[in-house]
N, C-alpha and C positions, 0 to 999 in steps of 0.2 A: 596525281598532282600535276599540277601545268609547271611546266619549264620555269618560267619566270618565280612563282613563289618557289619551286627549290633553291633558285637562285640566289635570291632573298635572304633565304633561312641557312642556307652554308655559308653565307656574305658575312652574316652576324653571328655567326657561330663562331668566328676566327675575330671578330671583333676590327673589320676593313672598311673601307669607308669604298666607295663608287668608283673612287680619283686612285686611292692606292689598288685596289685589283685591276682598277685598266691599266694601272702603271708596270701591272704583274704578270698580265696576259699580253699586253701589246694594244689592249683595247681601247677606245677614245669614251670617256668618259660619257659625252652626249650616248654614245651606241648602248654604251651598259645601262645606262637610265633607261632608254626604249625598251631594252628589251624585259628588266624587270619591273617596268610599268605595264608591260604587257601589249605594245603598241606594236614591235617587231620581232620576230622570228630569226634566230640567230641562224648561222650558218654551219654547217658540221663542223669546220676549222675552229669558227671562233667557240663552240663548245668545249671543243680538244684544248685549244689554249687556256679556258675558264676551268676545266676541271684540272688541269696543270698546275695554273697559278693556286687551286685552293685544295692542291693534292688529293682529291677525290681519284679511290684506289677502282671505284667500280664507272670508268668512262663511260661505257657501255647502259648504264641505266641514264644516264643523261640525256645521250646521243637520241636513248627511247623515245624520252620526253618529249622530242622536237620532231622527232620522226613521226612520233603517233599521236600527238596533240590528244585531250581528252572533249 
């Protein structure tokens, strides 16, 4: 699964809107749109801060995502 739709699918699993988990992670709204559009490739930081904000216990399968694009 590509980064952005997990992103996606944990986003509305907690029921967050774009504005409040950038407001969670430290992230600018515009960036989280790109990157769950799939326009841009997050950064390992801003990964670590997005699975923070949406308490995801396993970082590490995240981190995969973006490291190993499918």
């Amino acid at each position: 699964m590509a980064f952005h739709i997990k992103l996606k699918e944990l986003r509305q699993q907690q029921n967050l809107t774009l504005r409040k988990l950038g407001e969670k992670a430290g992230v600018s709204y515009s960036i989280l749109n790109s990157i769950e559009n799939g326009r841009i490739t997050p950064s390992e930081d801003v990964v670590i801060a997005l699975s923070i904000a949406l308490k995801v216990a396993d970082r590490e399968e995240l981190l995969a995502l973006v490291r190993n694009p499918s």
